[in-house]
C-alpha positions as CSV (number, residue, x, y, z in Angstrom):
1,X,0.0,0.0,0.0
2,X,1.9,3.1,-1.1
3,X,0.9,6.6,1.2
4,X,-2.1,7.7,-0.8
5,X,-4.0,4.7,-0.5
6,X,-2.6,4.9,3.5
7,X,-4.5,8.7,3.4
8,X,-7.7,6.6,1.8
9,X,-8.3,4.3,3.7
10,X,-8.0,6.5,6.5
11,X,-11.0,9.0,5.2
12,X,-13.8,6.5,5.7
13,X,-15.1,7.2,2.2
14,X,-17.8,4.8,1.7
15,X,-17.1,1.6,-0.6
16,X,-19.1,-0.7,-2.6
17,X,-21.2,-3.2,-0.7
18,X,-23.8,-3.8,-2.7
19,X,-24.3,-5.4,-6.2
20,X,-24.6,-4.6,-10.1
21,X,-28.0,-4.7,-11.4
22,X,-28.4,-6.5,-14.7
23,X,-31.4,-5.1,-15.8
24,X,-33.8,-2.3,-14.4
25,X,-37.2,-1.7,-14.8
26,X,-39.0,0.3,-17.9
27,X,-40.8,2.8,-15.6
28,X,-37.6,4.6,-14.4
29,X,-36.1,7.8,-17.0
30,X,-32.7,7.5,-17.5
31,X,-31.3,9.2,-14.8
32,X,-33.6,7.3,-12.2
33,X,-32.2,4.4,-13.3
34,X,-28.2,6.1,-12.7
35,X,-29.3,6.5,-9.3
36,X,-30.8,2.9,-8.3
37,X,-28.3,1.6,-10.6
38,X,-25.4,3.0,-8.0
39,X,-27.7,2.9,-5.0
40,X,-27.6,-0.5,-5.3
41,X,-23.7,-0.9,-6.4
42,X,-23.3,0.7,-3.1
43,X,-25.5,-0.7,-0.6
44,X,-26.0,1.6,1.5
45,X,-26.5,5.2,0.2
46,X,-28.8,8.0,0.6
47,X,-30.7,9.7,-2.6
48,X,-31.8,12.9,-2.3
49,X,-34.2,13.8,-5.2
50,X,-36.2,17.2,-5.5
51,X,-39.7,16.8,-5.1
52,X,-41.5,15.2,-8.7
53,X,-37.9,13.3,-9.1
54,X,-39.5,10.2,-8.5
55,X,-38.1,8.8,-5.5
56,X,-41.4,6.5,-5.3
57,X,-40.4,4.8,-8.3
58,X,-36.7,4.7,-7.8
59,X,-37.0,3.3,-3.7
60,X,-39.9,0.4,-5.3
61,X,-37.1,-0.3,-8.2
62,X,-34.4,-0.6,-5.8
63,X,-36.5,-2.8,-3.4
64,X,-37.1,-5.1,-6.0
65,X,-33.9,-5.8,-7.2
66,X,-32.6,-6.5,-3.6
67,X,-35.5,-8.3,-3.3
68,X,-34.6,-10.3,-6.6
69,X,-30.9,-10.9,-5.6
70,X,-31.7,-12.1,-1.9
71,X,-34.9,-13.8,-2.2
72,X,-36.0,-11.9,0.7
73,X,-38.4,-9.3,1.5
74,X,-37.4,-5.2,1.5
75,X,-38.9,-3.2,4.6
76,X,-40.3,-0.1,3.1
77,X,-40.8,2.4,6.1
78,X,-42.4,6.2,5.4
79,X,-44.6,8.5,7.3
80,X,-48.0,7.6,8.2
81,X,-50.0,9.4,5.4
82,X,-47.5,8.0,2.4
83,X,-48.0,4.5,3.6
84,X,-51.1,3.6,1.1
85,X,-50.3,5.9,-1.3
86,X,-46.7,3.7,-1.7
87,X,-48.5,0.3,-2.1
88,X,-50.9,1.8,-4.8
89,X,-48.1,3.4,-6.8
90,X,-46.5,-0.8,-6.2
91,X,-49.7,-1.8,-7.6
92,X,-49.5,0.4,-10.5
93,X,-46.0,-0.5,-11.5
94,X,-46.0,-4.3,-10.8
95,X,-44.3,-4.7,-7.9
96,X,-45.8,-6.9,-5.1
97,X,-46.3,-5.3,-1.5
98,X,-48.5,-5.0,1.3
99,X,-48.8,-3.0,4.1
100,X,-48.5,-4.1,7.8
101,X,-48.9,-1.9,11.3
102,X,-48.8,-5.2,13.5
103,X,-45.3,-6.3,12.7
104,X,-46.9,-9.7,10.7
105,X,-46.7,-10.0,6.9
106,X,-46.6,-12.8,4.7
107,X,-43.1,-13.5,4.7
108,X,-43.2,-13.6,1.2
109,X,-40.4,-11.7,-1.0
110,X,-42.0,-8.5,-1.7
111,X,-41.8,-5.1,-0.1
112,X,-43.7,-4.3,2.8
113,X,-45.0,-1.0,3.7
114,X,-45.2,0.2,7.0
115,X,-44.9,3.5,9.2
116,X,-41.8,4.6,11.1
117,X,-44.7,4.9,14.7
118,X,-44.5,0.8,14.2
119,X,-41.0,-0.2,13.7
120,X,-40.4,-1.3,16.9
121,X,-43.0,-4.4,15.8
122,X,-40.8,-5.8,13.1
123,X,-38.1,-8.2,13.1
124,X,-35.2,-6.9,11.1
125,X,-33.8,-9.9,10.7
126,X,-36.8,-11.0,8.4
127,X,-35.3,-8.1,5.6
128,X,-32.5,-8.6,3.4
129,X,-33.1,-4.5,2.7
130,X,-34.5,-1.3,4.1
131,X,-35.8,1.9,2.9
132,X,-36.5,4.9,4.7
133,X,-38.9,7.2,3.0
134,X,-38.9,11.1,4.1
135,X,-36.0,10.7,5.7
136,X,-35.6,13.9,7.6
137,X,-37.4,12.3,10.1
138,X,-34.4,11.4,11.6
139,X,-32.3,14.7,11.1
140,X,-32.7,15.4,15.2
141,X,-29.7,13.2,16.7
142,X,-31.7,13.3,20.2
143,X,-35.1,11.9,18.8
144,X,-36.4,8.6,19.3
145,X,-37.7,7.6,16.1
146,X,-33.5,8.5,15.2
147,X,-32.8,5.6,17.9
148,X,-34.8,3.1,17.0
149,X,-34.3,3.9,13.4
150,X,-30.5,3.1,13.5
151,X,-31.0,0.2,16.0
152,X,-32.9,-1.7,13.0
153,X,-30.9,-0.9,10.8
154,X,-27.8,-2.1,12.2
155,X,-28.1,-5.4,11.1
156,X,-29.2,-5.0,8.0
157,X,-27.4,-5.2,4.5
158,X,-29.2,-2.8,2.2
159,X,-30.1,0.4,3.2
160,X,-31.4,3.4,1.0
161,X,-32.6,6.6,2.4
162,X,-35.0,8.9,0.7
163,X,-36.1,12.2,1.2
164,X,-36.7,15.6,-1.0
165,X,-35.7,17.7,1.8
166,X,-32.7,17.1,3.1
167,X,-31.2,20.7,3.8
168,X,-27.9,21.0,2.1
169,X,-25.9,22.8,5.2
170,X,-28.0,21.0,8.0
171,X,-24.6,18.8,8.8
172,X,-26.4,16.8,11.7
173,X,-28.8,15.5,9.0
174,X,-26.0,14.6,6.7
175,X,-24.4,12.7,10.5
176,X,-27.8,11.4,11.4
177,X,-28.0,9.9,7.9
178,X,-24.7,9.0,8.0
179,X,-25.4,6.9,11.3
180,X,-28.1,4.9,9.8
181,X,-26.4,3.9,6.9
182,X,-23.5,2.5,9.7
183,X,-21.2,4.5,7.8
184,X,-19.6,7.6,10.6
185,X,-21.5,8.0,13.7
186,X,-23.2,11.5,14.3
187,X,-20.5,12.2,16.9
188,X,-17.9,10.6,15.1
189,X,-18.4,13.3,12.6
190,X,-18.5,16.5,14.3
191,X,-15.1,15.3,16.2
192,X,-13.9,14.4,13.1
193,X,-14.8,17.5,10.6
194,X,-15.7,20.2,12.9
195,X,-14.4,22.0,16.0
196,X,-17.0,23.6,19.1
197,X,-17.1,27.1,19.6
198,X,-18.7,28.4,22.5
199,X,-19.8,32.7,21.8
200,X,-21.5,34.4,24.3
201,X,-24.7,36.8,23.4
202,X,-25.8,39.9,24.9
203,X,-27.0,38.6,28.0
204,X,-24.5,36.9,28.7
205,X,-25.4,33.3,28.1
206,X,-23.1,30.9,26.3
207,X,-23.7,29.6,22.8
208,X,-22.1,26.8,21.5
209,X,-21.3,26.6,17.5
210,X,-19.5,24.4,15.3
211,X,-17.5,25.0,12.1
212,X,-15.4,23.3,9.9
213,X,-11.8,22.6,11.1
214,X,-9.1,24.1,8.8
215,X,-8.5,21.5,6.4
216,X,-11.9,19.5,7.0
217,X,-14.4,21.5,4.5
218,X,-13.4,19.5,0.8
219,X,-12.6,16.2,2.6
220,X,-16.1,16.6,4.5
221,X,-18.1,16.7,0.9
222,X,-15.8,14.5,-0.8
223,X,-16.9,11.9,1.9
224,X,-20.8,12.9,2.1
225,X,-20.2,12.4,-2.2
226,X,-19.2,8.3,-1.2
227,X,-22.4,7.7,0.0
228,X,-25.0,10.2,-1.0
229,X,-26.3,11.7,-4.2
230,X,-28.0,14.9,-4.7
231,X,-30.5,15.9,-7.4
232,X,-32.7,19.1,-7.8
233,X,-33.0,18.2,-11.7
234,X,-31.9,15.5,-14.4
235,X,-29.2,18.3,-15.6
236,X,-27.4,18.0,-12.6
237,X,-26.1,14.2,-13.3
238,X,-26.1,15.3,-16.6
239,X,-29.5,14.4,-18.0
240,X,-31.7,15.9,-20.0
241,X,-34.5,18.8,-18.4
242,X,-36.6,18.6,-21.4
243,X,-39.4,16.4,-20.1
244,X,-39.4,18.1,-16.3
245,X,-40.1,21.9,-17.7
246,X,-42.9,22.8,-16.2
247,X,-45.4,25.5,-18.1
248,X,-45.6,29.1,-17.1
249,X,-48.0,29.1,-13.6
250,X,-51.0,31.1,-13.8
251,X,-52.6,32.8,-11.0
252,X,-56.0,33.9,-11.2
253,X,-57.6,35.3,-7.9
254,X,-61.4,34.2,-7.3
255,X,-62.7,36.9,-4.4
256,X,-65.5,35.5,-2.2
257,X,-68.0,37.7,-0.8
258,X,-68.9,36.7,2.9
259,X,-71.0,38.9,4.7
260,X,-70.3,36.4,8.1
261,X,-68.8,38.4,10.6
262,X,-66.0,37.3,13.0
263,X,-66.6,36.2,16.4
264,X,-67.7,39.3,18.9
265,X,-68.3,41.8,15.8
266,X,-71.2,42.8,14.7
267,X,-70.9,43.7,10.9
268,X,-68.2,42.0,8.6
269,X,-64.7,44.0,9.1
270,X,-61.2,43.4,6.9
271,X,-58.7,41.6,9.6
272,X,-55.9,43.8,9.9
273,X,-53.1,41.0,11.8
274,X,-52.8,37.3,11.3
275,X,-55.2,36.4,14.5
276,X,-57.6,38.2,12.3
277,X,-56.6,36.9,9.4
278,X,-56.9,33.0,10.4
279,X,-60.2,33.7,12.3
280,X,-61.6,35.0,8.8
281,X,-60.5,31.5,7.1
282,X,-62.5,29.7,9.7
283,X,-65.4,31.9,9.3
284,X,-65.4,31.4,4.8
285,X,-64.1,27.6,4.7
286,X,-67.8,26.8,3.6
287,X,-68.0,29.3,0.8
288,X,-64.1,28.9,0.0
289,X,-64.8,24.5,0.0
290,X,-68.1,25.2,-2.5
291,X,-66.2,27.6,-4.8
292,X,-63.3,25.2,-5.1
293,X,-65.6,22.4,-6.3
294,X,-67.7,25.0,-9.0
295,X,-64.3,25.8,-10.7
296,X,-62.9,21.8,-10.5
297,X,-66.5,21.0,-12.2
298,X,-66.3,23.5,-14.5
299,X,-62.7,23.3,-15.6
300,X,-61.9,19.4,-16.0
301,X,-59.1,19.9,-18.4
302,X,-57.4,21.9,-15.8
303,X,-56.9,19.0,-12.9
304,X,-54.9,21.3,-10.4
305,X,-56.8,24.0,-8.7
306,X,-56.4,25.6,-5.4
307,X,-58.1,28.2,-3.7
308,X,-56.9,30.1,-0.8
């Protein structure tokens, strides 16, 4: 081993654990399929797509390739309210999944959805993989969906973490993340890349911050580049934008006349702060819910319309 691959193996970049993928399926674009192609050369990685990116698609195409190569079932886990809306986008695509809260499923080797409220029911030794969906639900390093989040995934092989919102300079997400993949602990990397300052403000009180140490910035992002990829649009991994242009937005205002007056006046009377202004929405969600339907019936080639 000659000194720079000393220095390498010394910077805990992430290496392949995973597999390559012979074939993928037809429902990813081009650079969907990059991404689960080295998600799952790697294992255990983190994707974090833009909203309309598709992570959906991308986490149910990685889960079925594991599922493929091990002959075992891929845990699926994502926020309460995505739970169904995950199995009916597996139905639509072809891939076989159910959804358990109890723990129990068929053992069969599909995904199975569930919540992260009902992890603690599962046996992770049951899973050959693991995906977290939305996961910035673990970005607090004191929380205890974080804990038990890393504690079942310690064990496990293949790990992919999803979320559109991962903030680019929140570094304990990047550690938290980093921790559930069993890459760098969340400690291990603030020791490692940052040093504490403690500042004191105008009353007097102590503040503690961190920043990078002197020479820790590049190899910081070369190392969060091992294991995760970042996407805001196809261009940025070099595809082509062509199909995710969106049309120019138009706004047009629809002003509903409610002669309702708050609570404790007597005639209607333009709020003037946002107590006022939240108490008038209570007072109009009737005439606000009936003039929403009247424009969705009467405008069915324009399927998205909201009203304020």
């Amino acid at each position: 081993m000659d000194y720079q691959d000393f220095i390498k193996s010394k910077s805990q970049w992430m290496s392949s654990g995973g597999f390559d993928a012979d074939s993928l399926p037809d429902f990813l674009y081009d650079f969907q399929q990059y991404l689960v192609r080295w998600s799952l050369k790697m294992g255990r990685s983190a994707i974090f797509a833009d909203c309309g990116m598709g992570k959906t698609a991308m986490q149910l195409a990685w889960a079925i390739k594991v599922i493929e190569h091990t002959n075992k079932p891929v845990l699926i886990v994502t926020p309460l309210a995505v739970g169904a809306q995950t199995v009916e986008e597996a139905e639509r695509f072809g891939i076989p999944a159910e959804r358990s809260r109890d723990g129990q499923h068929s053992g069969a080797s599909q995904a199975v959805v569930t919540n992260y409220e009902q992890l603690h029911k599962f046996d992770p030794m049951s899973f050959a993989g693991v995906v977290c969906d939305e996961s910035s639900g673990i970005k607090d390093f004191k929380s205890e969906r974080k804990a038990t989040v890393v504690e079942f995934m310690r064990t496990i092989q293949f790990r992919l973490l999803c979320t559109a919102t991962a903030a680019p300079n929140d570094f304990w997400e990047l550690g938290t993340s980093s921790e559930a993949l069993g890459l760098m602990g969340f400690r291990d990397m603030v020791t490692k890349f940052f040093k504490q300052e403690t500042s004191k403000d105008h009353h007097g009180w102590g503040r503690t911050k961190y920043r990078f140490r002197g020479h820790a910035e590049e190899p910081f992002w070369s190392w969060v580049c091992s294991w995760a990829r970042s996407i805001q649009k196809p261009s940025d991994l070099g595809f082509d934008d062509t199909r995710f242009v969106l049309p120019p937005l138009t706004e047009r205002a629809h002003v509903i006349e409610c002669t309702k007056a708050r609570a404790g006046n007597l005639f209607a009377m333009a709020a003037n702060d946002m107590r006022e202004e939240r108490e008038e929405r209570r007072v109009t969600i009737k005439e606000r819910c009936e003039k929403a339907v009247e424009l969705a019936n009467a405008q069915t080639d324009r399927p998205h319309c909201g009203v304020s």
